[in-house]
LOTINU-681925 format. One record per residue (C-alpha): x, y, z. Coordinates in steps of 0.2 Angstrom, whole numbers, padded with zeros to 4 digits, always signed. Layout:
N
XYZ/...
***
This chain:
263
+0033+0214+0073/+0052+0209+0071/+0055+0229+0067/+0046+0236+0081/+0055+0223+0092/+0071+0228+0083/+0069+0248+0084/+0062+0248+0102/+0078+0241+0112/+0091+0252+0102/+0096+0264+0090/+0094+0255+0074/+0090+0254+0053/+0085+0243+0041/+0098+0242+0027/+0089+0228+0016/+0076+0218+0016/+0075+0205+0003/+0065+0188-0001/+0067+0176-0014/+0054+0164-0019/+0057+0146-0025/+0044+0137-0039/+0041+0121-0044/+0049+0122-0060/+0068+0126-0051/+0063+0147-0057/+0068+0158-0043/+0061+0175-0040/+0071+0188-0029/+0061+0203-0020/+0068+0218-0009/+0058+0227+0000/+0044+0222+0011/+0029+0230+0002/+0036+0222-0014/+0035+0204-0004/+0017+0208-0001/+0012+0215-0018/+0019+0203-0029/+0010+0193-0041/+0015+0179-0049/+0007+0179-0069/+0014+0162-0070/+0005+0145-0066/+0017+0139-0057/+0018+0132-0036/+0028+0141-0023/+0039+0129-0014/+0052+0139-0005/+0054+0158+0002/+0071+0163+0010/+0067+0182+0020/+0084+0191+0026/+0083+0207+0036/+0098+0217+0037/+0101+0231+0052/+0114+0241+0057/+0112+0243+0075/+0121+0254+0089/+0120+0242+0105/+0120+0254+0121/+0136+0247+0128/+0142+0252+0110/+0149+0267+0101/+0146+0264+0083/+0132+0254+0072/+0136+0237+0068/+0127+0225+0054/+0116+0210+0060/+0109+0198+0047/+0094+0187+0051/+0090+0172+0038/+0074+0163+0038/+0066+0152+0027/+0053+0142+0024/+0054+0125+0014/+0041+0114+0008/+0045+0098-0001/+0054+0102-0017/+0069+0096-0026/+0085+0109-0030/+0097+0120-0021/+0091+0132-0007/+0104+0145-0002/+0102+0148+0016/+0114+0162+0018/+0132+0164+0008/+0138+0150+0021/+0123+0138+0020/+0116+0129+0004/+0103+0115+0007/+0095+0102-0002/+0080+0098+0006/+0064+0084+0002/+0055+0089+0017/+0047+0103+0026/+0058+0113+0035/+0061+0129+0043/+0079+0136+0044/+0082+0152+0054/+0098+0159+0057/+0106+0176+0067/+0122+0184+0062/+0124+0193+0078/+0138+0202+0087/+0127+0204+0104/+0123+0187+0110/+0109+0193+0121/+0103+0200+0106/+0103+0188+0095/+0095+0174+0108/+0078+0188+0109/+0078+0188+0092/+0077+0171+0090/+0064+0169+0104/+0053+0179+0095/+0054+0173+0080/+0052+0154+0086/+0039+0156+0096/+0030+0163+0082/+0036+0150+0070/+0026+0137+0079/+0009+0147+0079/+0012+0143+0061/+0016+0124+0062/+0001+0112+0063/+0004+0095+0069/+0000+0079+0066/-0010+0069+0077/-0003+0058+0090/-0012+0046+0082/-0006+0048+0065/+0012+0053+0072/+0012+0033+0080/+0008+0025+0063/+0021+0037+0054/+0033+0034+0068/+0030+0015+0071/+0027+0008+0052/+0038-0008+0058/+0028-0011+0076/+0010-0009+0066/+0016-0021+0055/+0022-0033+0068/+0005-0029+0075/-0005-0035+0061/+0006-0051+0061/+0003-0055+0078/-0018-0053+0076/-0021-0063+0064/-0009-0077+0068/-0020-0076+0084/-0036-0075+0075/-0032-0089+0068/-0024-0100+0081/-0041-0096+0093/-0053-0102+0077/-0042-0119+0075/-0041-0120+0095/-0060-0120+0098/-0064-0130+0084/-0052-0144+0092/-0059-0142+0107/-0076-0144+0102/-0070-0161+0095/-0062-0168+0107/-0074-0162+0121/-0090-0171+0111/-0080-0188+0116/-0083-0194+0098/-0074-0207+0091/-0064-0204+0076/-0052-0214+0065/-0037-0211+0063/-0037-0202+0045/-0052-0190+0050/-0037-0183+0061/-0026-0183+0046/-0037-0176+0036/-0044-0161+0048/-0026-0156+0053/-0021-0157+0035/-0036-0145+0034/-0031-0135+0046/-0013-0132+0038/-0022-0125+0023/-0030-0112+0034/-0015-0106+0042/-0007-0106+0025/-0021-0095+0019/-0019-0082+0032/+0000-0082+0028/-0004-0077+0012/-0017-0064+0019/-0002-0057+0028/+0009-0056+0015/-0002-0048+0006/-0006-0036+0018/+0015-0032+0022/+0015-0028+0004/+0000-0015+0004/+0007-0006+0019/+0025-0007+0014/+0019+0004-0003/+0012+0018+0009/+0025+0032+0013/+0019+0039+0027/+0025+0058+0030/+0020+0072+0041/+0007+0082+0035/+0011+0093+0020/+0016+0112+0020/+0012+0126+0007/+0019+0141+0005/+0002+0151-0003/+0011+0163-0014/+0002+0158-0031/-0017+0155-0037/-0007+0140-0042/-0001+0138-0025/-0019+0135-0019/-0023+0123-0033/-0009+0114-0028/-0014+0113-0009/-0032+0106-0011/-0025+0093-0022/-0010+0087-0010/-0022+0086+0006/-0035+0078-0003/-0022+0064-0008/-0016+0064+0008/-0031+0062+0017/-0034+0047+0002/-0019+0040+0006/-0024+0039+0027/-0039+0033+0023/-0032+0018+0014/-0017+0014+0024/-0030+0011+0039/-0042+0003+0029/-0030-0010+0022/-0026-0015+0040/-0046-0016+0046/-0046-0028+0030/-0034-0037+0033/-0039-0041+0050/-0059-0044+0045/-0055-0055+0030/-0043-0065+0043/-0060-0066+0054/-0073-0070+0040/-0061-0082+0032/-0059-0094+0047/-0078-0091+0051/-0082-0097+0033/-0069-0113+0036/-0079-0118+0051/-0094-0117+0042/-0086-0127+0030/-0077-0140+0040/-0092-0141+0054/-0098-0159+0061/
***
């Protein structure tokens, strides 16, 4: 696709084509050639977490008289520790996923079809998250504060009713059946607070990321990509269980103290 793009607006070659390959165990593997790209097989167990592709052209623009070099850099990053080399001007350390592209042009106009093409093409590649799972990995703090705030109410709208019921019946109470129901009462809201923090500290442990990327260069590779999504999906799975819980056990806990505590 880049090629034919490349060869079909002006007189132009190919000088070098060359990929290198980053594994998990910091080993790097440099290829030139595309058909080598393509053909390479990887005897070791090992996962493929980076590739950096340069094309080099020599091109003769039409408002030109001789060829001139352009050099495009893109790579593709998954989450790995070590150096990535970008291009001789960019060295990156990167614990994400990310995508790098850049154009060493000397036509701008050139350079910006270049790049149009090859992000539009890049984000035919990218699958998203969600919006619902971009809110919770985007809004950790407000879903916490959330939590707090339901089961503060939760419990505040059991104690409520169950006062009101009292003192609707027009029943007549001493002084130390008060005492001792709001003392009753103080050990339910303690309770939740525990709850709570409890529940803080279960969500605080989750890391929530984007979704994972592989680079599928390896039978390894594809071992590793059927174990990573599984624990991702685990890891979903128990973040929004943990706040259901928290929020049920909150119910079933003052449902259980006005069972308890009933007249």
């Amino acid at each position: 696709m880049l090629n034919q793009r490349v060869f079909q607006q002006n007189d132009a070659k190919l000088i070098q084509f060359r990929a290198t390959v980053y594994y998990d165990d910091n080993s790097t593997v440099t290829l030139t050639g595309f058909e080598h790209l393509v053909h390479y097989n990887e005897p070791l167990p090992v996962v493929s977490k980076g590739i950096h592709l340069t094309w080099q052209y020599l091109i003769k623009f039409r408002d030109k008289g001789t060829f001139e070099k352009q050099e495009i850099n893109l790579s593709f990053v998954t989450e790995m520790d070590g150096r990535i080399n970008i291009d001789e001007e960019m060295q990156v350390y990167t614990h994400d996923n990310h995508v790098f592209l850049r154009i060493h042009h000397t036509a701008r106009t050139w350079g910006a079809d270049i790049e149009g093409i090859l992000t539009k093409h890049i984000k035919t590649l990218v699958q998203k998250d969600s919006k619902f799972a971009i809110f919770f990995r985007y809004n950790t703090e407000r879903v916490q504060n959330s939590v707090s705030g339901l089961l503060a109410l939760i419990t505040m709208s059991f104690a409520g009713y169950k006062t009101y019921k009292l003192r609707a019946a027009n029943l007549t109470f001493d002084p130390s059946f008060w005492l001792h129901y709001y003392g009753n009462l103080l050990f339910l809201f303690l309770g939740t607070f525990i709850l709570l923090k409890l529940t803080l500290i279960l969500l605080e442990e989750f890391e929530i990321y984007g979704r994972p990327s592989f680079i599928l260069l390896t039978s390894e590779s594809l071992k590793d990509k059927e174990k990573t999504l599984k624990s991702y999906r685990f890891n979903w799975r128990k973040y929004i269980w943990t706040i259901i819980g928290s929020l049920l056990l909150g119910v079933i806990g003052n449902y259980i103290y006005s069972l308890l505590t009933g007249k």
